[in-house]
DSSP file (Angstrom, degrees, kcal/mol; ACC not computed):
  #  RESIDUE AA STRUCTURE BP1 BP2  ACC     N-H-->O    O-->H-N    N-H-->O    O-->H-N    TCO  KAPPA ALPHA  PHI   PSI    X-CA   Y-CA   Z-CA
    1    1 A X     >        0   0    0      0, 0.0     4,-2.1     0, 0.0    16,-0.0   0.000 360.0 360.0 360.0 -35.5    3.3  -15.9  -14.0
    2    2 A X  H  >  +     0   0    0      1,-0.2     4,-2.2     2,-0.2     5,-0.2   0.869 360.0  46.4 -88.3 -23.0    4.9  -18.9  -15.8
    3    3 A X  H  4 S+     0   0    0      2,-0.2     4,-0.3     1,-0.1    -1,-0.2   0.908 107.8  55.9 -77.0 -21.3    8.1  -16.8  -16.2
    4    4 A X  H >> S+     0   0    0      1,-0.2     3,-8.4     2,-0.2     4,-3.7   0.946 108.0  50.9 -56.9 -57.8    8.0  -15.6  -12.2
    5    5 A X  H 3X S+     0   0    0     -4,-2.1     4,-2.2     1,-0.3    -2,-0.2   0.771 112.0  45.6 -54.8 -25.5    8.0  -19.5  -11.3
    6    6 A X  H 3X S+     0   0    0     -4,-2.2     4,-0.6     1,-0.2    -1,-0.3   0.435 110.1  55.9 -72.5   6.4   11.4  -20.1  -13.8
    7    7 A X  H <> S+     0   0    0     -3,-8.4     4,-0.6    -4,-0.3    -2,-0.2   0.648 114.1  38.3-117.6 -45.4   12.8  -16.8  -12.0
    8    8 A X  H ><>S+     0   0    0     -4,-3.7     3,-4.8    -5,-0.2     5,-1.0   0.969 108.9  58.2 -67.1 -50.0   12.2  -18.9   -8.5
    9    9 A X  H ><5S+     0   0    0     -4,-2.2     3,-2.2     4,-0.3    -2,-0.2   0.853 106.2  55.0 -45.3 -44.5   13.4  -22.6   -9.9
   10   10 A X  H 3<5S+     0   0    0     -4,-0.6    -1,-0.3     1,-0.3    -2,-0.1   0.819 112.2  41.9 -53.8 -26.1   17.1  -20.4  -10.8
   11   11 A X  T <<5S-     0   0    0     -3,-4.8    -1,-0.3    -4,-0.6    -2,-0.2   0.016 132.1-100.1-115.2  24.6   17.4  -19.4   -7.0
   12   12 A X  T < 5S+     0   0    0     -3,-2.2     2,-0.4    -4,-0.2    -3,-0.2   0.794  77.5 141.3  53.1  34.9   16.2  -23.2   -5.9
   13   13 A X      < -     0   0    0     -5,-1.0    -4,-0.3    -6,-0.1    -1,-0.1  -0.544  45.1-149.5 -93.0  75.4   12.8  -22.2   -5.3
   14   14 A X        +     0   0    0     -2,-0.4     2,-0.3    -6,-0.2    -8,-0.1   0.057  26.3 176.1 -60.0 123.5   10.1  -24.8   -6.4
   15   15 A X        -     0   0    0    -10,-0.2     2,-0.5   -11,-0.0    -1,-0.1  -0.816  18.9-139.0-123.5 162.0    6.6  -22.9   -7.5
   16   16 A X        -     0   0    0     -2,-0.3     2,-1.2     2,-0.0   -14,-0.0  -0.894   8.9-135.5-144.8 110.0    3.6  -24.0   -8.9
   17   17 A X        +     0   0    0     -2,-0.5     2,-0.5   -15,-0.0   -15,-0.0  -0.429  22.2 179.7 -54.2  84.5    1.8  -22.7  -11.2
   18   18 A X        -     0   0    0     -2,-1.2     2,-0.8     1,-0.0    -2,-0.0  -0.635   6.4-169.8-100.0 122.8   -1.8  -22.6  -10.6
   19   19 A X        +     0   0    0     -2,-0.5     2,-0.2     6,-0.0    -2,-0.0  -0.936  19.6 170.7-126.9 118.3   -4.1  -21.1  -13.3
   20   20 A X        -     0   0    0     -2,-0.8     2,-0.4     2,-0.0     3,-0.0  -0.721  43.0 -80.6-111.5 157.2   -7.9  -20.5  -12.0
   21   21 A X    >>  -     0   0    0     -2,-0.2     3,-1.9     1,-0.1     4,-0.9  -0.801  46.3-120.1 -79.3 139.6  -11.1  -18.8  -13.2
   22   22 A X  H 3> S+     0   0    0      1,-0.4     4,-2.0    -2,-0.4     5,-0.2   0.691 105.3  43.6 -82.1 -38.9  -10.7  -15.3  -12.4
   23   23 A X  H 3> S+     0   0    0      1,-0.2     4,-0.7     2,-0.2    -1,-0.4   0.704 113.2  50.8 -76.2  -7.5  -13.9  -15.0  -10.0
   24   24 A X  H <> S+     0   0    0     -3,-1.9     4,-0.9     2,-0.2    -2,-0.2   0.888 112.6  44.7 -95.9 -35.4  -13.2  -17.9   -8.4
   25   25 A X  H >X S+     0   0    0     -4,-0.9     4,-0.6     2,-0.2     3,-0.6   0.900 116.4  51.5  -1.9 -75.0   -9.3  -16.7   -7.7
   26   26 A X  H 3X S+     0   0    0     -4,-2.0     4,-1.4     1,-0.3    -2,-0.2   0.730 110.3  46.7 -65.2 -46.1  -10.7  -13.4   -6.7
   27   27 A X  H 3X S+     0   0    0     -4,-0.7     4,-1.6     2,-0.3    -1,-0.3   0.716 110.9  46.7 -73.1 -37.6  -13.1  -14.9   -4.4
   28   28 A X  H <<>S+     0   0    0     -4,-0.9     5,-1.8    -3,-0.6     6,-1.2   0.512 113.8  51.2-100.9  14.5  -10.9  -17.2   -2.6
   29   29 A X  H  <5S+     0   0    0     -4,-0.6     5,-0.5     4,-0.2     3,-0.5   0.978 111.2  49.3 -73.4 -65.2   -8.4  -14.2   -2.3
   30   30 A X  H  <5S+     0   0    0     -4,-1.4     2,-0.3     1,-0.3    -3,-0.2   0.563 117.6  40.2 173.7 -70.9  -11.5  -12.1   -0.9
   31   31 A X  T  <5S-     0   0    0     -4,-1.6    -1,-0.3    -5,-0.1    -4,-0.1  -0.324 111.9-123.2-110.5  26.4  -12.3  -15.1    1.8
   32   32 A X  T   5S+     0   0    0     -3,-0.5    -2,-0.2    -2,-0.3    -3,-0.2   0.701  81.8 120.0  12.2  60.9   -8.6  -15.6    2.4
   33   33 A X      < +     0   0    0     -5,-1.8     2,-0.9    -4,-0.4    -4,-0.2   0.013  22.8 138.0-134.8  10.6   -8.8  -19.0    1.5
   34   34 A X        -     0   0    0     -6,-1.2     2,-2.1    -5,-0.5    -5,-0.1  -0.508  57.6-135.8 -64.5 102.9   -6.1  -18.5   -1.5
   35   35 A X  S    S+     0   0    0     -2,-0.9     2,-0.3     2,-0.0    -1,-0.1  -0.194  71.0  85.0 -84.0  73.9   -4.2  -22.0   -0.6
   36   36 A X  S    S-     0   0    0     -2,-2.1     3,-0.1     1,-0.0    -2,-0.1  -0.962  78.7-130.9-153.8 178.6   -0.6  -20.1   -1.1
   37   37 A X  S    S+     0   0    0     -2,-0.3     2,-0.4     1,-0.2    -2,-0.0   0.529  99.3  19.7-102.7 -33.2    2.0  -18.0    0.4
   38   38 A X        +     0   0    0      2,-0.0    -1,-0.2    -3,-0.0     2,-0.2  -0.878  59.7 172.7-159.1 146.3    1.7  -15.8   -2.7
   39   39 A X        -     0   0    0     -2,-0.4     2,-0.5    -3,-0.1    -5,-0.0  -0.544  28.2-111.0-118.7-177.6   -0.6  -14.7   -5.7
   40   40 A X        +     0   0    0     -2,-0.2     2,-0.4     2,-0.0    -2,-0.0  -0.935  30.0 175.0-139.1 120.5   -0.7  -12.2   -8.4
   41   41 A X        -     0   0    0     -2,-0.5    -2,-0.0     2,-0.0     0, 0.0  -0.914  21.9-147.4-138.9 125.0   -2.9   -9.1   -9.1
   42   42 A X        -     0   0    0     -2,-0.4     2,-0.2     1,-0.0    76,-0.0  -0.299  24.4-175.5 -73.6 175.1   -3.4   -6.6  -11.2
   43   43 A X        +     0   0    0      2,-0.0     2,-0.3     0, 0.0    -1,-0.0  -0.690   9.9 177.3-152.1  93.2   -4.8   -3.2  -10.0
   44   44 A X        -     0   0    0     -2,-0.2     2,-0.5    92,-0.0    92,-0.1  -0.545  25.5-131.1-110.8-176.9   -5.7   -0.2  -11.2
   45   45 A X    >   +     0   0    0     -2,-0.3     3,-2.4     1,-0.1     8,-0.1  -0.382  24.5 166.8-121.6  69.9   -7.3    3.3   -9.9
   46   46 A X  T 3  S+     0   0    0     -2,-0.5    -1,-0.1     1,-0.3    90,-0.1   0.811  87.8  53.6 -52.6 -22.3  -10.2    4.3  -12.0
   47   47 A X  T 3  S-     0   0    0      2,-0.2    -1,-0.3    89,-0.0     3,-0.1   0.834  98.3-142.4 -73.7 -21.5  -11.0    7.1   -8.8
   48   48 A X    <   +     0   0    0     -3,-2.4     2,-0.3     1,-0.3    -2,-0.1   0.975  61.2 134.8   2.3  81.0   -6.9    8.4   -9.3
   49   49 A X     >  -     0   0    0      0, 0.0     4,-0.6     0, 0.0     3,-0.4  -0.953  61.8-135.0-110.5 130.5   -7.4    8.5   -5.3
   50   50 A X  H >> S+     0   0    0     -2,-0.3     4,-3.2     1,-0.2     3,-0.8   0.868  94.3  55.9 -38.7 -51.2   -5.1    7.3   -3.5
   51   51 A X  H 34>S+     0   0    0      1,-0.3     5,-0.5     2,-0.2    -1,-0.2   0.522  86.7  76.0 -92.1  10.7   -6.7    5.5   -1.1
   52   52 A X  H 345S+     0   0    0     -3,-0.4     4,-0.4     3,-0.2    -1,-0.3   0.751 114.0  35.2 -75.1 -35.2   -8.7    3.2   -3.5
   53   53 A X  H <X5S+     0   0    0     -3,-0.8     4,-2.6    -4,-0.6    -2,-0.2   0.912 126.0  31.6 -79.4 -71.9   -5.1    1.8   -3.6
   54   54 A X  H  X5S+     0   0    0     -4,-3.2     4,-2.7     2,-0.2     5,-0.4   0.994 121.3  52.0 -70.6 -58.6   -3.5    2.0   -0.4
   55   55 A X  H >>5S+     0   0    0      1,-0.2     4,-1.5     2,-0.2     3,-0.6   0.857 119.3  37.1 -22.3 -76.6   -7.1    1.6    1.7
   56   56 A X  H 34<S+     0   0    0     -5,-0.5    16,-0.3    -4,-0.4    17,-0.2   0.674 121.8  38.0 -54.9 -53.5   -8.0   -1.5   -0.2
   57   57 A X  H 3< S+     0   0    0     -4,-2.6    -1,-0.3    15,-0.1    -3,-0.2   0.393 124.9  19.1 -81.6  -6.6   -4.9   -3.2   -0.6
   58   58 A X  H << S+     0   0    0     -4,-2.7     2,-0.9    -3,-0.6    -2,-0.2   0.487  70.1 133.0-161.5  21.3   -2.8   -2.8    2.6
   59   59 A X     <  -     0   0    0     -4,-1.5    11,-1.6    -5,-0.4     2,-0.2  -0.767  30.8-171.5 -65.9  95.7   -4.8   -1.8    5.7
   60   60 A X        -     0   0    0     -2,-0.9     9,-0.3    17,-0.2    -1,-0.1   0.144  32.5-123.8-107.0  -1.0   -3.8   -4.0    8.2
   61   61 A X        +     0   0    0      7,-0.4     5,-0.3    -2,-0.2    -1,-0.1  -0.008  62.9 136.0  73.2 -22.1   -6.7   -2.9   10.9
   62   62 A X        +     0   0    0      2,-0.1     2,-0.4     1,-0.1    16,-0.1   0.581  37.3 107.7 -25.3 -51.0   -4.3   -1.9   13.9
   63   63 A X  S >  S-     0   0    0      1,-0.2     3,-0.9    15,-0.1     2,-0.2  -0.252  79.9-124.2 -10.7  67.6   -6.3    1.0   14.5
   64   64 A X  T 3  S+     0   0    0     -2,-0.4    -1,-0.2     1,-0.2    -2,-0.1  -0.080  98.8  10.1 -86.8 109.2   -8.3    0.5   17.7
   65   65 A X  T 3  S+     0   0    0     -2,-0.2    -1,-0.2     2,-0.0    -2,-0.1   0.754 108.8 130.2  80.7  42.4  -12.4    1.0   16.8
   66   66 A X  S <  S-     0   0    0     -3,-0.9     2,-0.3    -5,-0.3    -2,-0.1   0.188  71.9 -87.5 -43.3 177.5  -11.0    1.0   13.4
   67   67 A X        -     0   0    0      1,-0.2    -1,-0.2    -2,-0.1     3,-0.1  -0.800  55.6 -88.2-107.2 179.7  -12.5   -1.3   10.8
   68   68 A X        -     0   0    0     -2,-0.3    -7,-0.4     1,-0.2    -1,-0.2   0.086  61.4 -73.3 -75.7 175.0  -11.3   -4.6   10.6
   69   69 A X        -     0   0    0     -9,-0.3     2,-0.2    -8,-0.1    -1,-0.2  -0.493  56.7-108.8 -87.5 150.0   -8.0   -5.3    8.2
   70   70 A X    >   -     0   0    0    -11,-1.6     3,-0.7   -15,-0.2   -13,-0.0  -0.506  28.3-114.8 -81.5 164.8   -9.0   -5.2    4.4
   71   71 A X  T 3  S+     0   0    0     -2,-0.2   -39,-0.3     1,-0.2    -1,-0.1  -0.102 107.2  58.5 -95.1  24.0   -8.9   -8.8    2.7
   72   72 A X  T 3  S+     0   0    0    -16,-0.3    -1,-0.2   -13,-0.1   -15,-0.1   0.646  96.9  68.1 -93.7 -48.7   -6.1   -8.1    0.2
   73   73 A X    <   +     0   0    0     -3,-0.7   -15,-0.1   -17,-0.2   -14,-0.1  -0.355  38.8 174.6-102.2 159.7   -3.4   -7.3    2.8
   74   74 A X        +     0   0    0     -2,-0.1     2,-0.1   -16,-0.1    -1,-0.1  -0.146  68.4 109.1-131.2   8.1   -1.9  -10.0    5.4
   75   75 A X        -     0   0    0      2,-0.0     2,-0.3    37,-0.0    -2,-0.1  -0.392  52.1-170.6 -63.1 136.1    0.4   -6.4    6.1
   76   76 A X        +     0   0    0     -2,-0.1     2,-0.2   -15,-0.1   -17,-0.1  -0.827  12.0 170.5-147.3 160.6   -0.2   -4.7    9.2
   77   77 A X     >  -     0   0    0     -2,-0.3     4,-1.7   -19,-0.0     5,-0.2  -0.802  16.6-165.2 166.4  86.7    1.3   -1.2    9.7
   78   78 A X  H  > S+     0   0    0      2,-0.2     4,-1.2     1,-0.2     5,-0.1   0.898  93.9  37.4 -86.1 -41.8    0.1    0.6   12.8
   79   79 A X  H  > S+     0   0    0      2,-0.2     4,-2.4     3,-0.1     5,-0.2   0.882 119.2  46.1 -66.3 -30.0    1.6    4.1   11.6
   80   80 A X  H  > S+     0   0    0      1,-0.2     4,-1.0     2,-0.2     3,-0.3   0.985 115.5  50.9 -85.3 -45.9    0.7    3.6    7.8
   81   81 A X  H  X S+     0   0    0     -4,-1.7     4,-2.3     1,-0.2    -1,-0.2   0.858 109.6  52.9 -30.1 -42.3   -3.0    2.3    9.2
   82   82 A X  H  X S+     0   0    0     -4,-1.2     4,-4.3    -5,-0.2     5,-0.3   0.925 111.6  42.1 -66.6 -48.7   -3.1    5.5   11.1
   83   83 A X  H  X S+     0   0    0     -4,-2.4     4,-1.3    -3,-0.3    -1,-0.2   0.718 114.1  49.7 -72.5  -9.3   -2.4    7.8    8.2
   84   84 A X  H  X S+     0   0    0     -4,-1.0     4,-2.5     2,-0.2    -1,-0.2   0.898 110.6  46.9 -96.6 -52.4   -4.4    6.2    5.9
   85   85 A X  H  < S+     0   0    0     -4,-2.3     4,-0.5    -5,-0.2    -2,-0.2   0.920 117.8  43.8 -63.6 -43.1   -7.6    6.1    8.1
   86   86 A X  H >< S+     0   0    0     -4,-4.3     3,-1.7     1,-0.2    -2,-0.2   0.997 106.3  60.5 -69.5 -53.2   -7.1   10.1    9.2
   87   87 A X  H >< S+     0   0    0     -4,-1.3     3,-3.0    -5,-0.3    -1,-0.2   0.764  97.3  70.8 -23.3 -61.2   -6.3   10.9    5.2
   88   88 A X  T 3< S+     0   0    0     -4,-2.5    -1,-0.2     1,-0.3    -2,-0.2   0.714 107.7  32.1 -15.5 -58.1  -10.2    9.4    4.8
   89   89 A X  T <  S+     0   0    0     -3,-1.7     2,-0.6    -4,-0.5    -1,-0.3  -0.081  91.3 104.3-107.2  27.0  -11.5   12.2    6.3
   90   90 A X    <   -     0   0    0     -3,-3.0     0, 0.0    -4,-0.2     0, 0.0  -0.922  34.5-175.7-101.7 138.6   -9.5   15.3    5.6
   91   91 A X        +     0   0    0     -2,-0.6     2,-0.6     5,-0.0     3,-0.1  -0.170  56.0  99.6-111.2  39.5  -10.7   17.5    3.4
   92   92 A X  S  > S-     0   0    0      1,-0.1     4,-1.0     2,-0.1     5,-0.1  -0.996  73.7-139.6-119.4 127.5   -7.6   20.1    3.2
   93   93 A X  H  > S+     0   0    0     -2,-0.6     4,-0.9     2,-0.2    -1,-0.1   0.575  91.7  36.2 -89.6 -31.6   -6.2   18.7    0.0
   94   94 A X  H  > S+     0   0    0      2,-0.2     4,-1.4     3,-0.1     5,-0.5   0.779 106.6  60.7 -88.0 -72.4   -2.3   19.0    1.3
   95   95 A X  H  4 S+     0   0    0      2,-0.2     3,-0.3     1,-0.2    -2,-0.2   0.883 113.2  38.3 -31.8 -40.5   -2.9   18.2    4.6
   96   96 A X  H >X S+     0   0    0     -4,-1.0     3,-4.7     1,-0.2     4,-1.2   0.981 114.2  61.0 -70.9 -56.7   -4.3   14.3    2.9
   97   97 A X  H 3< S+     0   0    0     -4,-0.9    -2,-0.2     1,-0.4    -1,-0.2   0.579 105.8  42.1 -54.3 -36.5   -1.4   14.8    0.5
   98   98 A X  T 3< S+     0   0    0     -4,-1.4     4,-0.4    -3,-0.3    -1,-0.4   0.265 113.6  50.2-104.4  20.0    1.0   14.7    3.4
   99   99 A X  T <> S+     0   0    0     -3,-4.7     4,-1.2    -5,-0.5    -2,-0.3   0.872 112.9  49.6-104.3 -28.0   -0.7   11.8    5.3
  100  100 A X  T  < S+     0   0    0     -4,-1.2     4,-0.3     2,-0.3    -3,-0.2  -0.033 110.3  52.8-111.5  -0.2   -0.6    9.9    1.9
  101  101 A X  T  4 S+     0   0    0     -5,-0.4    -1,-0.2     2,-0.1    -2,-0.1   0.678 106.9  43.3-103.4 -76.9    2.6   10.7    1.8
  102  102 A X  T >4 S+     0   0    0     -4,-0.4     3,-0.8     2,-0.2    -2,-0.3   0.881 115.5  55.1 -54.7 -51.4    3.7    9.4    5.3
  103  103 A X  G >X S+     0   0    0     -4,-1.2     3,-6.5     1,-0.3     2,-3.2   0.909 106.6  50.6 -58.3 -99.6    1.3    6.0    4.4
  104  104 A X  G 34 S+     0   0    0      1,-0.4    -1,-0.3    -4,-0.3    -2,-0.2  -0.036 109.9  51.5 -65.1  18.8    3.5    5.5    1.1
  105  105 A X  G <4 S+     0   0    0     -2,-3.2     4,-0.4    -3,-0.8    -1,-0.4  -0.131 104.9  52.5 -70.9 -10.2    6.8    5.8    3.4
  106  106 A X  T <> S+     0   0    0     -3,-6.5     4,-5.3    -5,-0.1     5,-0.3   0.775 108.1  53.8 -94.9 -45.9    5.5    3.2    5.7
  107  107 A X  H  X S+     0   0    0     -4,-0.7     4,-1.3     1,-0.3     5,-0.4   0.754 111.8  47.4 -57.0 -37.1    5.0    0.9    2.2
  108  108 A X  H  4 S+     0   0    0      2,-0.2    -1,-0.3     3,-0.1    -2,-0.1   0.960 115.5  41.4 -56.7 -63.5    8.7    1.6    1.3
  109  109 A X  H  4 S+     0   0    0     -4,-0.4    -2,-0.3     1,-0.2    -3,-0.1   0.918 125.0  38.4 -50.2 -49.4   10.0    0.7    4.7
  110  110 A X  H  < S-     0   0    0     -4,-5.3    -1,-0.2     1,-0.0    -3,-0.2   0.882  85.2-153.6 -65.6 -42.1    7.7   -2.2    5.0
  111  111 A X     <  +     0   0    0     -4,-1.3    -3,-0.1    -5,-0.3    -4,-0.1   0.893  23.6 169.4  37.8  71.2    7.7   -3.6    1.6
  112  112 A X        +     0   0    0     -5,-0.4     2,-0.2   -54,-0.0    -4,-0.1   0.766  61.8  24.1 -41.4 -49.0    4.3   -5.3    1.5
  113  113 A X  S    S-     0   0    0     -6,-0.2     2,-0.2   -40,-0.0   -40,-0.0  -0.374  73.3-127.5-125.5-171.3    4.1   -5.9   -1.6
  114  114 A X        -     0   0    0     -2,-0.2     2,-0.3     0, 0.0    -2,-0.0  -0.698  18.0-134.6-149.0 118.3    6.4   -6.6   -4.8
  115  115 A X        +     0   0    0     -2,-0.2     3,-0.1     1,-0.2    -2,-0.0  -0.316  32.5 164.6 -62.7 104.2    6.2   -4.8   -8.2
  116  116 A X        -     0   0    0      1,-0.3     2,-0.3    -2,-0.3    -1,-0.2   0.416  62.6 -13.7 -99.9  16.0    6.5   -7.5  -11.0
  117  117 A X        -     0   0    0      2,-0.0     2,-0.5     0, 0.0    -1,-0.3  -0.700  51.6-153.2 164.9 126.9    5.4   -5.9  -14.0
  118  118 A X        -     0   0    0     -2,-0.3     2,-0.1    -3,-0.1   -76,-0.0  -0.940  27.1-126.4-117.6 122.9    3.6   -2.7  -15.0
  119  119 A X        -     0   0    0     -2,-0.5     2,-0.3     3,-0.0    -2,-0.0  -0.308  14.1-146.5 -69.3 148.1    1.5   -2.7  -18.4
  120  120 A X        -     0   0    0     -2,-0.1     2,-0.4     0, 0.0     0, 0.0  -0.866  20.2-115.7-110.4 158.7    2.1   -0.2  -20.5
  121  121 A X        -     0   0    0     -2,-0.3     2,-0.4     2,-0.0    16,-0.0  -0.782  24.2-157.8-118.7 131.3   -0.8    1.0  -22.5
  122  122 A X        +     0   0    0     -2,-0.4     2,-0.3     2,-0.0    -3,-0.0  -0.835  20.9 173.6-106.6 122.3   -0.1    0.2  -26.4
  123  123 A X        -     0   0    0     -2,-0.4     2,-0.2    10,-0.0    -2,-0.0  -0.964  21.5-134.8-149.2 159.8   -2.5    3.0  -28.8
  124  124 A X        -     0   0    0     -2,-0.3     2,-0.2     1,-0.1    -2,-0.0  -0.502  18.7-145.1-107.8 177.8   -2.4    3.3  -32.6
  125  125 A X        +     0   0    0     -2,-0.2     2,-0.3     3,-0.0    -1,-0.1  -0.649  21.5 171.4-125.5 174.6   -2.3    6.2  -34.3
  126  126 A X    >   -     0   0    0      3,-0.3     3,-0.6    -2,-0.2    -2,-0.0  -0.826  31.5-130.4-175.5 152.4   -3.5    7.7  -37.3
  127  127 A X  T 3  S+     0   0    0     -2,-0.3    -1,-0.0     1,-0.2    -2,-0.0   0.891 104.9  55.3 -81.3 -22.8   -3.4   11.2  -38.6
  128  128 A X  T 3  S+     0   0    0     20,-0.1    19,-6.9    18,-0.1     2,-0.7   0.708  96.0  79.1 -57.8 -34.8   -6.9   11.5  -39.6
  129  129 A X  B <   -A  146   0A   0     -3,-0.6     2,-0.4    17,-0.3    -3,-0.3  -0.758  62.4-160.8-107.0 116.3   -8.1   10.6  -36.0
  130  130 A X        +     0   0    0     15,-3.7    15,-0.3    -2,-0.7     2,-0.2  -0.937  37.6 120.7-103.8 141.3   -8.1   13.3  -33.2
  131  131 A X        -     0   0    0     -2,-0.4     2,-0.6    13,-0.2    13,-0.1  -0.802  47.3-140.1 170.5 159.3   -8.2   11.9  -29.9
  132  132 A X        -     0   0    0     -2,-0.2    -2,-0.0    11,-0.1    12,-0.0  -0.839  34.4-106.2-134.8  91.2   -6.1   12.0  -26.5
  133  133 A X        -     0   0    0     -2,-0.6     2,-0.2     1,-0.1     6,-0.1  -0.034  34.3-124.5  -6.6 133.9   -5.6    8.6  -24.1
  134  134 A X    >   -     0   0    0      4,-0.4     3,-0.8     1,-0.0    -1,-0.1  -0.571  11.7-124.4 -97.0 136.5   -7.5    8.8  -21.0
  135  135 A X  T 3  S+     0   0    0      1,-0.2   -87,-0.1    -2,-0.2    -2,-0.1   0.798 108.1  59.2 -55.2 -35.3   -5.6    8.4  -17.4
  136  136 A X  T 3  S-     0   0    0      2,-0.1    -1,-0.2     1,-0.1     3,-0.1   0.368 109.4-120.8-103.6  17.4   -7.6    5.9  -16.5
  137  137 A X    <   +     0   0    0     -3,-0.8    -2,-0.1     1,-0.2    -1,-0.1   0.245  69.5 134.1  72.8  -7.2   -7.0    3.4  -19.2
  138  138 A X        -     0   0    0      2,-0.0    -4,-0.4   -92,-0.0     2,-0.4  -0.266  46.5-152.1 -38.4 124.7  -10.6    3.6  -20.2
  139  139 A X        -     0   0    0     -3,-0.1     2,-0.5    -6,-0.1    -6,-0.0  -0.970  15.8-177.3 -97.3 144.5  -10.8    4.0  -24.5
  140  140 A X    >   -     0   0    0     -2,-0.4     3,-3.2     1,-0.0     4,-0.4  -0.835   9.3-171.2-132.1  99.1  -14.1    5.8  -25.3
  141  141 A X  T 3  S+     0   0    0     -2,-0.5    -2,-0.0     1,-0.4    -1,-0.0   0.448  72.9  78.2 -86.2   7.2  -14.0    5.8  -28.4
  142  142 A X  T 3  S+     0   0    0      1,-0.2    -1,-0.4     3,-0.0    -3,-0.0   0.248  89.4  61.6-111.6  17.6  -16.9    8.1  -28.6
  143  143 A X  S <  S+     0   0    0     -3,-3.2    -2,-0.2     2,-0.1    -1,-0.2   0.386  81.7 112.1 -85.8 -15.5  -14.4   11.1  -27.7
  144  144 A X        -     0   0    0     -4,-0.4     2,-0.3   -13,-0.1   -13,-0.2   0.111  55.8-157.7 -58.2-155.6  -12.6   10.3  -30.8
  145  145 A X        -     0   0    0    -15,-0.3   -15,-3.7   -17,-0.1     2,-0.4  -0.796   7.9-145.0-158.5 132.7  -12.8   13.0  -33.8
  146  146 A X  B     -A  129   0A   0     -2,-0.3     2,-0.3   -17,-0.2   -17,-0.3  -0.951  19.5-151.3 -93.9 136.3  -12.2   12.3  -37.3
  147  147 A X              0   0    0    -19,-6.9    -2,-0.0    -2,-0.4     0, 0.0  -0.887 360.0 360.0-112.9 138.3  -10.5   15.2  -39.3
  148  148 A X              0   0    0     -2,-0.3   -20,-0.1   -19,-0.0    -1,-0.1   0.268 360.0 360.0 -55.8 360.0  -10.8   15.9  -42.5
């Protein structure tokens, strides 16, 4: 964060760093009551569904006898809303795949959002120790193996 706000001050953008406790952040993101223009949040997809991502973060409500736009997003998208909501309910595993598809082509065009930084997941090693990184960044360390 403190390096985005030196990344505006070069382009004559004055930022202010504001550093909260993380449920109280979360909360007045939640209750759209975050007093700024922009925040920063990490995310990840423990379901690796899609729409734990796209749902959650960038449904804009358009939909008419929809549910209401999700509290993340200030984004609205009438096509990418549309795809998102029918994806919910498909069970033909291509058929979501191209609706999810169509959604994550409205999210280019639109550009909702902006990617500053992706962690990378840092693991040690050892030769002794069998065990294989999880997708979901979980460690369970009671999958490891010790070899003899």
């Amino acid at each position: 964060a403190e390096a985005i706000v030196g990344q505006l001050a070069k382009v004559g953008v004055k930022a202010e760093l504001r550093v909260q406790e993380w449920s109280s952040y979360v909360g007045q993101i939640l209750e759209r009551k975050i007093p700024t223009d922009a925040w920063l949040i990490g995310w990840g997809n423990a379901q690796f569904d899609a729409d734990n991502t796209l749902f959650t973060l960038l449904y804009g409500g358009t939909v008419e006898g929809g549910p209401p736009q999700t509290r993340f997003s200030y984004w609205a998208d009438p096509a990418f809303d549309k795809a998102v909501l029918e994806a919910q309910s498909v069970v033909d595993q291509a058929k979501r795949q191209a609706l999810y598809k169509k959604a994550l082509e409205r999210v280019r065009a639109g550009a909702p959002w902006i990617f500053l930084y992706e962690q990378e997941d840092i693991y040690g090693v050892n030769k002794r120790v069998k065990w294989q990184p999880r997708p979901d960044e979980l460690i369970w360390a009671f999958d490891a193996e010790i070899v003899k």
